[in-house]
Structures are given as structure tokens and as C-alpha cells.
C-alpha positions as CSV (number, residue, x, y, z in Angstrom):
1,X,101.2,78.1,83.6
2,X,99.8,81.3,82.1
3,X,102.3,84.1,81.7
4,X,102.3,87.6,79.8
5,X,106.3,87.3,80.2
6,X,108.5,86.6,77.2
7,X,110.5,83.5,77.9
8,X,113.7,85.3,77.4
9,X,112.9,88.0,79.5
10,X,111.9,85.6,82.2
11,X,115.3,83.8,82.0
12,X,117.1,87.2,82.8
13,X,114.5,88.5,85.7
14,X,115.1,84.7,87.5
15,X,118.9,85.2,86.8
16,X,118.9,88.8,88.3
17,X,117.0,87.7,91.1
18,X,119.8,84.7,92.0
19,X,122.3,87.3,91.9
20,X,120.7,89.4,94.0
21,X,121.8,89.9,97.8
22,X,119.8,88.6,100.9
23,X,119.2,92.1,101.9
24,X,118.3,93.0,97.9
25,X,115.7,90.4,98.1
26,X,114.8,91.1,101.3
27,X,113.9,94.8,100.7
28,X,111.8,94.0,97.4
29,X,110.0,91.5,99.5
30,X,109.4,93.9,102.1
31,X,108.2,97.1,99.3
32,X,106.1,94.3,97.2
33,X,104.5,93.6,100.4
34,X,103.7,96.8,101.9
35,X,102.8,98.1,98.3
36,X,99.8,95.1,98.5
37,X,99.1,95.7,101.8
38,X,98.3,99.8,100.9
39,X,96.2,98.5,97.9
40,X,94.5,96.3,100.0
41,X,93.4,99.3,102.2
42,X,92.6,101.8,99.7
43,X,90.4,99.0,98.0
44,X,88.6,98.0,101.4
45,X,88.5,102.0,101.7
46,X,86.7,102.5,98.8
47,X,84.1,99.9,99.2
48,X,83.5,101.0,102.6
49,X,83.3,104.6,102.8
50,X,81.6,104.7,105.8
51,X,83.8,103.0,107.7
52,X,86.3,105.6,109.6
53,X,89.3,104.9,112.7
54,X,89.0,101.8,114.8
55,X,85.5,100.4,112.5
56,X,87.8,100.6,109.3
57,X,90.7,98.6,111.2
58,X,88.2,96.3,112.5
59,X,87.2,95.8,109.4
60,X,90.8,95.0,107.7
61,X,91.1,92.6,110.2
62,X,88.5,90.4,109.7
63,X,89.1,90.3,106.0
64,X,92.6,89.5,106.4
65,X,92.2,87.0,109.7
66,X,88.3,86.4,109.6
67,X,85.5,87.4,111.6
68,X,85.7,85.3,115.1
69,X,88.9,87.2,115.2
70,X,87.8,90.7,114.7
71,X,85.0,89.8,116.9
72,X,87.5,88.7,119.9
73,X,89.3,92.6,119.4
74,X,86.2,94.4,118.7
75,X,84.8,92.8,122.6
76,X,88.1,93.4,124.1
77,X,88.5,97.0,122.7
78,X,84.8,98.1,124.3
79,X,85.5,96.5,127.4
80,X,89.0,98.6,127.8
């Protein structure tokens, strides 16, 4: 595997992280994930500055879930 970590400095990060709590783990979990999720966005964003509101949502969604599925909300949002 291909790592930029010294192997010393990943023995202490995996020995922190097994001394961490549920709920310590938990939360970085939690901020790693909506930290990816808001770079996600800015760099869908960026290469869609066009896109505003429900066509930028619409938009996350079928990159994250595919196309048949933003297709399904796109029809049921014009038809409510």
C-alpha cells in the first residue's frame, strides 16, 4: 500500500484511535464525513455555476445515487 505516513507515526495514530471512545470515533466519523460531503458540493458548485436551488440538488443527487434516481425526484417534484 502507498502511504506518505511514517511508519512510526502510523503506529501511534492506529494506537490513539483504539483508545479512543465510541462516541470519539463516532464524532470524527461524523466531521470527516460532513467535511467530504461540503467539498463535494463546493466542487460540483464550481463546475456547475449555472446550476442554482432544486437544479443544483438534483444535480448532487444523481452524482451521488445516479441518474434514474434523480430522474424519479425530478418527475415527482414537477408533478407536486
Amino acid at each position: 500500500m502507498l502511504t506518505d505516513t511514517h511508519p512510526d507515526a502510523e503506529k501511534v495514530q492506529i494506537e490513539l484511535i483504539r483508545k479512543a471512545s465510541i462516541a470519539e470515533r463516532l464524532g470524527k466519523m461524523r466531521s470527516l464525513t460532513a467535511t467530504m460531503i461540503n467539498l463535494s458540493r463546493q466542487t460540483i458548485a464550481k463546475a456547475n455555476p449555472e446550476l442554482v436551488g432544486q437544479e443544483f440538488e438534483l444535480k448532487c443527487i444523481e452524482l451521488y445515487y445516479g441518474k434514474e434516481l434523480a430522474g424519479q425526484l425530478r418527475d415527482y417534484l414537477s408533478t407536486g
